[in-house]
BADO-782581 format. One record per atom (N, C-alpha, C): residue in three letters; x, z negated, y; atom name. Coordinates in Angstrom, 2 decimals, padded with zeros to 5 digits. Each point is the difference from the previous one (the first is absolute). Layout:
N
<sevex res="Ala" x="X" z="Z" y="Y" atom="CA"/>
...
***
This chain:
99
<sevex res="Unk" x="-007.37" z="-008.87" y="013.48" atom="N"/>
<sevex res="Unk" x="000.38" z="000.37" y="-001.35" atom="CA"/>
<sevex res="Unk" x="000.21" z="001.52" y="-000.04" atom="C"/>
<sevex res="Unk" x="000.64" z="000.36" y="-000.84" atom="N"/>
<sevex res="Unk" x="000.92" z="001.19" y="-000.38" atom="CA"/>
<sevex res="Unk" x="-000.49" z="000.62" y="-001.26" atom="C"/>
<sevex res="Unk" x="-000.56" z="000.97" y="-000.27" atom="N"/>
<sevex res="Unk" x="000.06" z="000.72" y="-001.29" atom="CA"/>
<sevex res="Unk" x="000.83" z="001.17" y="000.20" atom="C"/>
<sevex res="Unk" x="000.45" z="000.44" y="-001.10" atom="N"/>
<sevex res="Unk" x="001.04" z="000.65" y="-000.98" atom="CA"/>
<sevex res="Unk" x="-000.30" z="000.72" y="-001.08" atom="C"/>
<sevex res="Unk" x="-000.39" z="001.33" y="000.58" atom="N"/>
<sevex res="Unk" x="000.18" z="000.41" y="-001.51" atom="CA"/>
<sevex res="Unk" x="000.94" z="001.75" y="000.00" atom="C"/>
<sevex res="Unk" x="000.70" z="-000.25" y="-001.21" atom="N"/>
<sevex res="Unk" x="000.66" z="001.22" y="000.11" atom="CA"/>
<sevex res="Unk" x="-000.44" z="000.86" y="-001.51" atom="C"/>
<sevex res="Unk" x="-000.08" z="000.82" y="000.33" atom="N"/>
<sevex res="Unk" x="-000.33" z="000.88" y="-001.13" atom="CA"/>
<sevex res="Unk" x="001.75" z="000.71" y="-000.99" atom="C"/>
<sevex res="Unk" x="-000.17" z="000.24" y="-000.98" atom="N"/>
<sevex res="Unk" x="000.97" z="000.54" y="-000.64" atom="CA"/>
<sevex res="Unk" x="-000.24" z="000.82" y="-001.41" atom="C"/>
<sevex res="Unk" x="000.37" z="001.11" y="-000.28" atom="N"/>
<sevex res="Unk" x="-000.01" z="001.02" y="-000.40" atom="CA"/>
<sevex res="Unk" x="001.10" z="000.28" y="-001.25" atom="C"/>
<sevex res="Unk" x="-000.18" z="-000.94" y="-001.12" atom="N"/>
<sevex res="Unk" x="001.43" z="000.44" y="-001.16" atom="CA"/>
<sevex res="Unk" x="-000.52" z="000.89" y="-000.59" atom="C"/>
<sevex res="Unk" x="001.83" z="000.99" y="000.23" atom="N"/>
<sevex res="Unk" x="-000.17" z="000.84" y="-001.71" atom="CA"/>
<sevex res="Unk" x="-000.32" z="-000.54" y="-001.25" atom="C"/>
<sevex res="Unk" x="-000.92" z="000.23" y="-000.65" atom="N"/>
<sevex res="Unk" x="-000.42" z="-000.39" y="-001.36" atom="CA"/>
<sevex res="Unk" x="001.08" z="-000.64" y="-000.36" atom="C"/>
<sevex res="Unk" x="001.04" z="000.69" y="-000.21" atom="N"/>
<sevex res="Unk" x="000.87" z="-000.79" y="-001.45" atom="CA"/>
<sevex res="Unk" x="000.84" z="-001.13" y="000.29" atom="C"/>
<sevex res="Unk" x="-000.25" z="-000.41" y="001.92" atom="N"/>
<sevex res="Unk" x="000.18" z="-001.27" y="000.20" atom="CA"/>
<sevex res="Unk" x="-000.73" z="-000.98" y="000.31" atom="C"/>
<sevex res="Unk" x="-001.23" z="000.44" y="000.11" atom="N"/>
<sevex res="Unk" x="-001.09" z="-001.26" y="000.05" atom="CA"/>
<sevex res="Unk" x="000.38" z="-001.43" y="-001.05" atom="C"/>
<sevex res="Unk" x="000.20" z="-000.19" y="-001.03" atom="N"/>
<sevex res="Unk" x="-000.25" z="-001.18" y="-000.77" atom="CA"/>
<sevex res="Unk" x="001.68" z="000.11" y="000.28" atom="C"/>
<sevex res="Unk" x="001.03" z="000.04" y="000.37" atom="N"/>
<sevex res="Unk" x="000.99" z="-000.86" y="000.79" atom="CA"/>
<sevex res="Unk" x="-000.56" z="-000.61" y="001.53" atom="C"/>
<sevex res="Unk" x="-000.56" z="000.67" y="000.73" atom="N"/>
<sevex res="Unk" x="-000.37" z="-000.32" y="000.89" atom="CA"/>
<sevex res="Unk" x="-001.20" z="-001.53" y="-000.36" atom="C"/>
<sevex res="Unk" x="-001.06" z="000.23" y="-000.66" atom="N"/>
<sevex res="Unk" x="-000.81" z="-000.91" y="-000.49" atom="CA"/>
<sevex res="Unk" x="001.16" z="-001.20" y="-000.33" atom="C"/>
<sevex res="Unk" x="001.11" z="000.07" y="-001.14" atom="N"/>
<sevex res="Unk" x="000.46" z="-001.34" y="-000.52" atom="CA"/>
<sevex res="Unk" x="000.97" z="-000.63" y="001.34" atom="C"/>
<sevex res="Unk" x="000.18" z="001.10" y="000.73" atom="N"/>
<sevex res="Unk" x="000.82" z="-000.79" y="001.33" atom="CA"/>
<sevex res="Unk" x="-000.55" z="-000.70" y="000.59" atom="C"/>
<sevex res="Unk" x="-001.52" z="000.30" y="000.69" atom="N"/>
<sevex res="Unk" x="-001.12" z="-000.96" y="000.59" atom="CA"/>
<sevex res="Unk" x="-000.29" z="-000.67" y="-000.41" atom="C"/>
<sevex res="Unk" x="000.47" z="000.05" y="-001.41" atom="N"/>
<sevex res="Unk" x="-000.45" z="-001.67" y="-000.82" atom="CA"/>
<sevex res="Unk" x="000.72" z="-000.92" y="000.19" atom="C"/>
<sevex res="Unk" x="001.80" z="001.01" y="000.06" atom="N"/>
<sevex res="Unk" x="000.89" z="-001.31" y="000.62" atom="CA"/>
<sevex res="Unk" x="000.00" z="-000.73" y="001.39" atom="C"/>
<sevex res="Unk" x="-000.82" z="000.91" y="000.98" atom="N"/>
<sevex res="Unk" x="000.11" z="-000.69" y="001.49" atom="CA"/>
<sevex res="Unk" x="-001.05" z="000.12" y="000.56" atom="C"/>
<sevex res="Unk" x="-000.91" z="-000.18" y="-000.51" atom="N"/>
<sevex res="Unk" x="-001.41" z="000.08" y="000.66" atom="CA"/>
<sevex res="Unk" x="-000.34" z="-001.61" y="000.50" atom="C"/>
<sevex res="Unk" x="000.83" z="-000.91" y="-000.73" atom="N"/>
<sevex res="Unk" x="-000.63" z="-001.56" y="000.59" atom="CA"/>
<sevex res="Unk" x="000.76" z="000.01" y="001.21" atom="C"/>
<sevex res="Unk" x="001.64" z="000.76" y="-000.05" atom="N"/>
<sevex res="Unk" x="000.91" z="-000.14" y="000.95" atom="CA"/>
<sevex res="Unk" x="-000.26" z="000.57" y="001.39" atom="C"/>
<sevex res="Unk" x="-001.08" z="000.51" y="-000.28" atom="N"/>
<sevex res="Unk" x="-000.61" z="001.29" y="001.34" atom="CA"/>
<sevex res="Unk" x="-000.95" z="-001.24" y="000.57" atom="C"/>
<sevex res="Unk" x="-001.14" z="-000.04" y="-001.35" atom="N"/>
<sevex res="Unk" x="-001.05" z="-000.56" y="000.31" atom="CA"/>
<sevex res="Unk" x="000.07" z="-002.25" y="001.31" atom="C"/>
<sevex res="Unk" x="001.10" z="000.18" y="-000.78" atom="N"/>
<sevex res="Unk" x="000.44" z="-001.34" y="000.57" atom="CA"/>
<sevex res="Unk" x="000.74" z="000.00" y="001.41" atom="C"/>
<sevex res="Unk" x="000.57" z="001.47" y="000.19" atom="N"/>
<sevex res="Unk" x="000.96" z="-000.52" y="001.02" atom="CA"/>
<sevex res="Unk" x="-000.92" z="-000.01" y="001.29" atom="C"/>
<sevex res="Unk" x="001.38" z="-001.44" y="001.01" atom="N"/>
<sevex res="Unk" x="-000.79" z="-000.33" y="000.91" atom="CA"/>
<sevex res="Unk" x="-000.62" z="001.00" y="000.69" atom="C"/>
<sevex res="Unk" x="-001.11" z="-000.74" y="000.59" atom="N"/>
<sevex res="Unk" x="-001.04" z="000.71" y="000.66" atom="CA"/>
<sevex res="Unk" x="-000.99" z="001.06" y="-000.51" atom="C"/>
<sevex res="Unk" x="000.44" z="000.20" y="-001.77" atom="N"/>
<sevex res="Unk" x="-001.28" z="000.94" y="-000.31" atom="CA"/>
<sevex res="Unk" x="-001.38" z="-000.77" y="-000.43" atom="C"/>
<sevex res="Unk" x="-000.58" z="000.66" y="-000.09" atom="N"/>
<sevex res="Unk" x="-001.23" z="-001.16" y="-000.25" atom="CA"/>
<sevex res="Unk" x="-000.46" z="000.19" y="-001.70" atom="C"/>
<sevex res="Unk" x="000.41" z="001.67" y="-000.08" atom="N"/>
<sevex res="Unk" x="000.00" z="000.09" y="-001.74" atom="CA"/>
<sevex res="Unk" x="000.03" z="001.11" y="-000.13" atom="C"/>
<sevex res="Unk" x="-000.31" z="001.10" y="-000.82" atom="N"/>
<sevex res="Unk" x="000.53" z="001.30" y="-000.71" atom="CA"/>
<sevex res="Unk" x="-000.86" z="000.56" y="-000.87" atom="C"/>
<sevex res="Unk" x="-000.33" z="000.95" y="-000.25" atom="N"/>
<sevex res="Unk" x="-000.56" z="000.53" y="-000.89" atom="CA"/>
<sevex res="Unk" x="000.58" z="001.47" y="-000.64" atom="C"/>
<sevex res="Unk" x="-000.28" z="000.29" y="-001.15" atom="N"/>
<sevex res="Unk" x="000.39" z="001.87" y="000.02" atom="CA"/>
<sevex res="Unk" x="-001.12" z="000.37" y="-000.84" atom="C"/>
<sevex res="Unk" x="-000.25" z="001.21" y="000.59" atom="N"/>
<sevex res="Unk" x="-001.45" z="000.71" y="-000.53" atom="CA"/>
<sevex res="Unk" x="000.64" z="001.39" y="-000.26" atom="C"/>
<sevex res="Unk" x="-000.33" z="000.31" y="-001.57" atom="N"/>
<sevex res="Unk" x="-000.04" z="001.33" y="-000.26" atom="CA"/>
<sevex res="Unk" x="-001.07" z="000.57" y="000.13" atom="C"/>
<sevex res="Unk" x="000.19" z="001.07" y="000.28" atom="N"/>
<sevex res="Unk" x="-001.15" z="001.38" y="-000.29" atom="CA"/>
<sevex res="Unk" x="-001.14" z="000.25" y="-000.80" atom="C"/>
<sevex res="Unk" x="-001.00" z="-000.08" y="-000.35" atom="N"/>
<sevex res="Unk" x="-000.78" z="000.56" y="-000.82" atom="CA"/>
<sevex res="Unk" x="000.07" z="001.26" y="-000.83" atom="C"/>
<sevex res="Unk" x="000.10" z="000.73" y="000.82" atom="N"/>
<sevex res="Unk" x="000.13" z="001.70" y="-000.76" atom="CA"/>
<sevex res="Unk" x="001.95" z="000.55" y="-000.27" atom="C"/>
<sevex res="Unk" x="000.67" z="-001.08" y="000.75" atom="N"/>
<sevex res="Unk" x="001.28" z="000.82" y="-000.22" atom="CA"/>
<sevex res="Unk" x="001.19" z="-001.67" y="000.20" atom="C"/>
<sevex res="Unk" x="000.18" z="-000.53" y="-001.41" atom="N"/>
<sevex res="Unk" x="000.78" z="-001.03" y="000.32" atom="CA"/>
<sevex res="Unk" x="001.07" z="-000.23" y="000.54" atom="C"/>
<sevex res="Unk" x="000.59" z="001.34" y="000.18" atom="N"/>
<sevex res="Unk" x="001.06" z="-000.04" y="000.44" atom="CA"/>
<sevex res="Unk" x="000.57" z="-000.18" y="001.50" atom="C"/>
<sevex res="Unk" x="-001.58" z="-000.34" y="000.77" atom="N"/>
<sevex res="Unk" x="000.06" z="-000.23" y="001.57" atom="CA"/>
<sevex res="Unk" x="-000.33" z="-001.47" y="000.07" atom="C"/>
<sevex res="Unk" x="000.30" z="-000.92" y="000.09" atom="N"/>
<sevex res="Unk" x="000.34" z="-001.37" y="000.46" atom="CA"/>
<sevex res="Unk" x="-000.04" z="-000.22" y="001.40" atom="C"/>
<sevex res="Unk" x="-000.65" z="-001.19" y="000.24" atom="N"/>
<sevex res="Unk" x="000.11" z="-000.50" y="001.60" atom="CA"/>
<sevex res="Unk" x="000.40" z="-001.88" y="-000.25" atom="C"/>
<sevex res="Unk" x="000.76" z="000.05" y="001.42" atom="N"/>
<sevex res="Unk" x="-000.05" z="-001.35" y="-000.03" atom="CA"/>
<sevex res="Unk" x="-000.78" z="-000.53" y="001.29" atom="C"/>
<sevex res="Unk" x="-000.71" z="-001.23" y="-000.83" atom="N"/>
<sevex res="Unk" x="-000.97" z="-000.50" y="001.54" atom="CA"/>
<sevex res="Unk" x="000.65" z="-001.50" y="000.47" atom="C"/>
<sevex res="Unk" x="000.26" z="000.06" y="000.69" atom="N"/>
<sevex res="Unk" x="000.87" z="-001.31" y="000.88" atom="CA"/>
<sevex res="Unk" x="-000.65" z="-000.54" y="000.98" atom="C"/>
<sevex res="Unk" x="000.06" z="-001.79" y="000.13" atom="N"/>
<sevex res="Unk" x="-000.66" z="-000.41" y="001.28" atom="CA"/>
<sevex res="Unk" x="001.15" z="-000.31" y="000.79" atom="C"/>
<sevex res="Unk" x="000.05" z="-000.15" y="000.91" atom="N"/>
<sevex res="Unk" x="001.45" z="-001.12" y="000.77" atom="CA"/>
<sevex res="Unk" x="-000.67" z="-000.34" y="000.99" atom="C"/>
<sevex res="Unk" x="001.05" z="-001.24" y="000.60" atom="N"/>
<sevex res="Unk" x="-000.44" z="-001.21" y="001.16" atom="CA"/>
<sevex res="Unk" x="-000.33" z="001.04" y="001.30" atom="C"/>
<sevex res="Unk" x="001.13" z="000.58" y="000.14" atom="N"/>
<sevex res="Unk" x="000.51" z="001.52" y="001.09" atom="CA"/>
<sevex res="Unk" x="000.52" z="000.97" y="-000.05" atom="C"/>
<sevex res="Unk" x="000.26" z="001.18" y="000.52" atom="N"/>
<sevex res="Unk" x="000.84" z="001.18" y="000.16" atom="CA"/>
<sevex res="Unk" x="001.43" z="-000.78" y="-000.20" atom="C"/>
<sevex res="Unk" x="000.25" z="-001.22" y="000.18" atom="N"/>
<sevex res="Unk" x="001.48" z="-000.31" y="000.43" atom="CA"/>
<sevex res="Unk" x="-000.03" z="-000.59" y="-001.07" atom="C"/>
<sevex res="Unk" x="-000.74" z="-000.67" y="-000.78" atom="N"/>
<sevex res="Unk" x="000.48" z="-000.87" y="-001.68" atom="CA"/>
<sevex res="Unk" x="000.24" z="001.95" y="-000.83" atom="C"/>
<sevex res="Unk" x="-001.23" z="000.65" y="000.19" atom="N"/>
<sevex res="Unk" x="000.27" z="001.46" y="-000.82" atom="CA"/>
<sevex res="Unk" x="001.66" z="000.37" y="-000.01" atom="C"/>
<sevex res="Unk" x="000.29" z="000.44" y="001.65" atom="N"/>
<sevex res="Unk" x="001.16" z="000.21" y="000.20" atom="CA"/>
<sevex res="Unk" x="001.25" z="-000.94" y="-000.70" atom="C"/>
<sevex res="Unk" x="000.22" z="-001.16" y="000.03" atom="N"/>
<sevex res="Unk" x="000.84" z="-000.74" y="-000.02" atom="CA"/>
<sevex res="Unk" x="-000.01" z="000.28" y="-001.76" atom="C"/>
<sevex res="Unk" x="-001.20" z="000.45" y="-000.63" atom="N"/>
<sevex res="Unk" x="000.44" z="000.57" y="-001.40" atom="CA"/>
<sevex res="Unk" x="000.34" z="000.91" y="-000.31" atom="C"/>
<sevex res="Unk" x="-000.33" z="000.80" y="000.82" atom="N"/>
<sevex res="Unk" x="000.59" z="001.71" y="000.12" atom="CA"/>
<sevex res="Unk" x="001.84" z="-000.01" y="-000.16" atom="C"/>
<sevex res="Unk" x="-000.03" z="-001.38" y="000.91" atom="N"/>
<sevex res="Unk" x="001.79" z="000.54" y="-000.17" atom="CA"/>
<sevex res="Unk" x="000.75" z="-001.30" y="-000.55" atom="C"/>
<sevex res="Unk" x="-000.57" z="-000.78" y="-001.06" atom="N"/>
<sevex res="Unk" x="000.33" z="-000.91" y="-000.30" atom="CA"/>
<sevex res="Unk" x="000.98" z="000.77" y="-001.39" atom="C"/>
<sevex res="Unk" x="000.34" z="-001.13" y="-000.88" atom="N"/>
<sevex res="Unk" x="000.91" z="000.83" y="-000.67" atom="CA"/>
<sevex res="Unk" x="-000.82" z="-000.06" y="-001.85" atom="C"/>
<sevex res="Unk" x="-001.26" z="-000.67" y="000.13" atom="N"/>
<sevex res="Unk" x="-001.00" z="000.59" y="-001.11" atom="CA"/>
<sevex res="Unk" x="-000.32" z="001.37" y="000.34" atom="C"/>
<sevex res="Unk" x="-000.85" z="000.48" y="000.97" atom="N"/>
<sevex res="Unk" x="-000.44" z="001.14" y="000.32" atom="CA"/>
<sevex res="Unk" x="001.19" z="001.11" y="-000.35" atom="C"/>
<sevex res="Unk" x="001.17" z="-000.34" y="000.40" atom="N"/>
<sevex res="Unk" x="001.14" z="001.23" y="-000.19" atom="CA"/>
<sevex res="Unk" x="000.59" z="-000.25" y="-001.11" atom="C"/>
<sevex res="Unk" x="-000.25" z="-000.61" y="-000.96" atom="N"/>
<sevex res="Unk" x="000.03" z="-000.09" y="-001.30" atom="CA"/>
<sevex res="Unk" x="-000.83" z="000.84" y="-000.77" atom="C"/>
<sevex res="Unk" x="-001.20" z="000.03" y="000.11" atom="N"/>
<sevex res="Unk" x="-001.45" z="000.72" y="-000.19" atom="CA"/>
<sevex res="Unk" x="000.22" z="001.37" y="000.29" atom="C"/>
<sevex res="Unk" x="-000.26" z="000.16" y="001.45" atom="N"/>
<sevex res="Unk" x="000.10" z="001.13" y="000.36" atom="CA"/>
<sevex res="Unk" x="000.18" z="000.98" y="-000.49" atom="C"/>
<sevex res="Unk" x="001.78" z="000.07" y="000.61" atom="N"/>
<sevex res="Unk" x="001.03" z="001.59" y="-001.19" atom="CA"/>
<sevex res="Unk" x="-000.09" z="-000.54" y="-000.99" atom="C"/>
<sevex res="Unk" x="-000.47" z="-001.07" y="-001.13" atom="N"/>
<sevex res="Unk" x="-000.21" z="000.35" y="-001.48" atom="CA"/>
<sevex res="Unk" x="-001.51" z="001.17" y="-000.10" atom="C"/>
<sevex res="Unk" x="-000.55" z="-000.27" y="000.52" atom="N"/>
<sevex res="Unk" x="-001.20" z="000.97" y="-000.19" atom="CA"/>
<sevex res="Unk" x="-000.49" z="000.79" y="000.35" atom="C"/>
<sevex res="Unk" x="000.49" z="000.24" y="001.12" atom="N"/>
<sevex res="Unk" x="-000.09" z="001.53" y="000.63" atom="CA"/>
<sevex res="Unk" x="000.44" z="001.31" y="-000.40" atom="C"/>
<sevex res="Unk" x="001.04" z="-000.31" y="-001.27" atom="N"/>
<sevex res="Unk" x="000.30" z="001.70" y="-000.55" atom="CA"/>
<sevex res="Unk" x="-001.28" z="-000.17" y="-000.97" atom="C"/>
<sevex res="Unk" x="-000.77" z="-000.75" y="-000.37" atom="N"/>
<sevex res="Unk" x="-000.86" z="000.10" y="-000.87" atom="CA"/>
<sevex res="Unk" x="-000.89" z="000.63" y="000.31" atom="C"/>
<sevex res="Unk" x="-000.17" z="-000.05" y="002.00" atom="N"/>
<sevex res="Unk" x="-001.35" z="000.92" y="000.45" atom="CA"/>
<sevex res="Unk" x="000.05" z="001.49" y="-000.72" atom="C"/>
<sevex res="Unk" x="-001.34" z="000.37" y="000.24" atom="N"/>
<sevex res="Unk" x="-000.24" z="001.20" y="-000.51" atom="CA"/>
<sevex res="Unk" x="-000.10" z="000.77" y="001.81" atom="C"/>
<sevex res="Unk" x="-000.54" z="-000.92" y="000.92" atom="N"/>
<sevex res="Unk" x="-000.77" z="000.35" y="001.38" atom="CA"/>
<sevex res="Unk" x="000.75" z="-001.36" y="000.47" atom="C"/>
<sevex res="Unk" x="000.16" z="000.64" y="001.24" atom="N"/>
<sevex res="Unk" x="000.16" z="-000.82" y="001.25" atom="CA"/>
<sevex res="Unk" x="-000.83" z="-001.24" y="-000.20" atom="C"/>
<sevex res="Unk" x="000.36" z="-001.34" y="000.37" atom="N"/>
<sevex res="Unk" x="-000.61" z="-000.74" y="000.20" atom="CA"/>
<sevex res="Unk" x="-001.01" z="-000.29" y="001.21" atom="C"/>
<sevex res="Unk" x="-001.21" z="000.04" y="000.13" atom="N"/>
<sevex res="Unk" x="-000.72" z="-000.75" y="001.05" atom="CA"/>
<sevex res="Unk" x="-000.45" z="-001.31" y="000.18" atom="C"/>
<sevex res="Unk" x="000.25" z="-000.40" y="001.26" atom="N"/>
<sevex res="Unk" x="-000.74" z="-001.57" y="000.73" atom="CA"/>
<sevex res="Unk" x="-000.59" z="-000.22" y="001.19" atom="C"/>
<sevex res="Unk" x="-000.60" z="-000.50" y="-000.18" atom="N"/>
<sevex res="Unk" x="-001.01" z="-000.59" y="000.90" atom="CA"/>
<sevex res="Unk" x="000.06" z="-001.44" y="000.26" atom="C"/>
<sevex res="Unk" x="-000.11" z="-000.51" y="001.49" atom="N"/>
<sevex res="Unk" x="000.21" z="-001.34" y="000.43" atom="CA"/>
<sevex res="Unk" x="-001.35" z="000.31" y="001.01" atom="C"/>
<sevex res="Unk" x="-000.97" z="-001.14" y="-000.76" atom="N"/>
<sevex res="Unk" x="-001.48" z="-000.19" y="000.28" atom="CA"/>
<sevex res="Unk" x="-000.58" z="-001.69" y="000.79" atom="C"/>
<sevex res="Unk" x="-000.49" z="000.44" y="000.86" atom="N"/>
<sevex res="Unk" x="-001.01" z="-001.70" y="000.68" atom="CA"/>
<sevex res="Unk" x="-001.00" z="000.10" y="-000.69" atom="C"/>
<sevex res="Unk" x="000.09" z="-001.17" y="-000.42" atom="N"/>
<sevex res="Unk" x="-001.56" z="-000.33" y="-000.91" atom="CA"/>
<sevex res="Unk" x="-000.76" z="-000.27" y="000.63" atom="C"/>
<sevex res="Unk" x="-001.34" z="000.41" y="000.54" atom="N"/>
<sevex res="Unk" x="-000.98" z="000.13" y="000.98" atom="CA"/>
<sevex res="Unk" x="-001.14" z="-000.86" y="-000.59" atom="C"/>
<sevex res="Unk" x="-000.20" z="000.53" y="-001.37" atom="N"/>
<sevex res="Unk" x="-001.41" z="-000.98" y="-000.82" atom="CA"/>
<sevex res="Unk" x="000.63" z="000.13" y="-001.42" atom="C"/>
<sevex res="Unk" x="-000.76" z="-001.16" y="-000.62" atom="N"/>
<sevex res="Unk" x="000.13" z="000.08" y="-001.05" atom="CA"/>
<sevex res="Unk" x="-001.08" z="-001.03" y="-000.89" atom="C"/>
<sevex res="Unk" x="-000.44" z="001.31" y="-000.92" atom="N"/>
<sevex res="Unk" x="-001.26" z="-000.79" y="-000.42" atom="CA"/>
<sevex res="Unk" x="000.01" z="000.19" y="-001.28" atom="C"/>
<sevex res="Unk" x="001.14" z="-000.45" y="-000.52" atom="N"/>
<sevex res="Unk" x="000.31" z="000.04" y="-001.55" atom="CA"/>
<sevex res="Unk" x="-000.04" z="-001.37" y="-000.11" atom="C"/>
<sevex res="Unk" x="-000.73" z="-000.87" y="-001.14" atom="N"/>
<sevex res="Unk" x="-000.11" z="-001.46" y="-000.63" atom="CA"/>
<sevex res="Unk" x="001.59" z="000.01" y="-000.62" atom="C"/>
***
């Protein structure tokens, strides 16, 4: 198994476009083959930093969404919204001792 998480960084005055877009494709992420499911976590002290946490089957179900034609739909819509570069991380889940 595969975790995923990328961090992202909106200018303020596009966060809640960004928010109502994830509302439109967050099942479409969350569903596609090979993910196992999705999450997005804002910030505590600064909402405007968002992460998304992703499981997948493999590096190769991840990939095969990377260049599918949801992902590049997504993508360049939301990237002029960054405020910062986007960061990610592709993680082995070693333990996990969350119920």
């Amino acid at each position: 198994m595969l975790i995923r998480i990328v961090k992202m960084k909106f200018k303020p005055e596009n966060l809640d476009a960004f928010l109502t877009h994830f509302e439109e494709v967050k099942w479409q992420v969350a569903q596609f083959e090979g993910c196992l499911g999705m999450e997005l976590l804002q910030d505590n002290q600064d909402p405007s930093i968002v992460f998304t946490y992703s499981k997948w089957n493999s590096e190769l179900d991840l990939e095969r969404y990377r260049q599918s034609a949801l992902f590049n739909g997504i993508w360049p819509k939301i990237k002029p919204w960054f405020d910062q570069k986007a960061q990610a991380w592709s993680l082995n889940q070693t333990f996990n001792g969350i119920i």
